[in-house]
C-alpha positions as CSV (number, residue, x, y, z in Angstrom):
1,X,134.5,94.0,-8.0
2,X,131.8,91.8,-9.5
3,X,130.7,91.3,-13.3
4,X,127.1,90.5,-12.5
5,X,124.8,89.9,-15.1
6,X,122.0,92.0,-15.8
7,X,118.1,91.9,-14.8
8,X,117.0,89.6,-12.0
9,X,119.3,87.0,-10.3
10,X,116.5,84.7,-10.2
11,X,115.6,85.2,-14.4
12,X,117.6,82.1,-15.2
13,X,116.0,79.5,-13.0
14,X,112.4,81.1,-12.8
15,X,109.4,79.0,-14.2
16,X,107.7,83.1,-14.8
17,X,110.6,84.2,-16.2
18,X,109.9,87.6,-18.6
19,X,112.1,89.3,-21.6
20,X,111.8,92.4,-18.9
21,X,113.5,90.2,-16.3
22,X,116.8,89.3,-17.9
23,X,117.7,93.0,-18.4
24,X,116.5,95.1,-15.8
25,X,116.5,94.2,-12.1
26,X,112.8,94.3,-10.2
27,X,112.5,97.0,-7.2
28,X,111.0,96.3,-4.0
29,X,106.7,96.1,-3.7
30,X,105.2,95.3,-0.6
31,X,101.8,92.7,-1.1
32,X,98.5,92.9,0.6
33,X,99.5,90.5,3.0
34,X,102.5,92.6,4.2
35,X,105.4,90.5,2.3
36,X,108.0,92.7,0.9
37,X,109.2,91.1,-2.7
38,X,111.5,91.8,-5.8
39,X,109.4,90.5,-8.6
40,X,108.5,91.6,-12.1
41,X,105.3,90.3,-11.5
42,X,104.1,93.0,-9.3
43,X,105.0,95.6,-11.3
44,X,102.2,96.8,-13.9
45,X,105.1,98.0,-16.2
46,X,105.7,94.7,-17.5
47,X,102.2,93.4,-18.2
48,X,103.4,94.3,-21.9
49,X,106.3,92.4,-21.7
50,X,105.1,88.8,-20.8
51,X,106.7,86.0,-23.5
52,X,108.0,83.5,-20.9
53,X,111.5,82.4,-21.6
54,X,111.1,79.2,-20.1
55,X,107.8,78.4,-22.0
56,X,108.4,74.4,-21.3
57,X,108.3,74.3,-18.0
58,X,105.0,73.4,-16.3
């Protein structure tokens, strides 16, 4: 079995990076356009939550 970490498995390289994304994993959202995606981003939840962990990067 698998220690994975917790949040989202893209936190640690993401330039949008959010404290909500390193511990809880995003659920699915479909976009106008018909894209399905995992993303914090699109979740209104975390519009409180948006310090940027990776604040350097452009």
């Amino acid at each position: 079995m698998l220690n994975l970490p917790e949040g989202c498995a893209f936190a640690p390289r993401c330039e949008k990076c959010m404290k909500v994304c390193l511990k809880y994993e995003p659920k699915e959202f479909s976009t106008e356009d018909g894209h399905k995606v995992s993303c914090w981003l699109y979740d209104s939840r975390a519009n409180n939550n948006t310090e940027v962990k990776n604040n350097d990067k452009q």
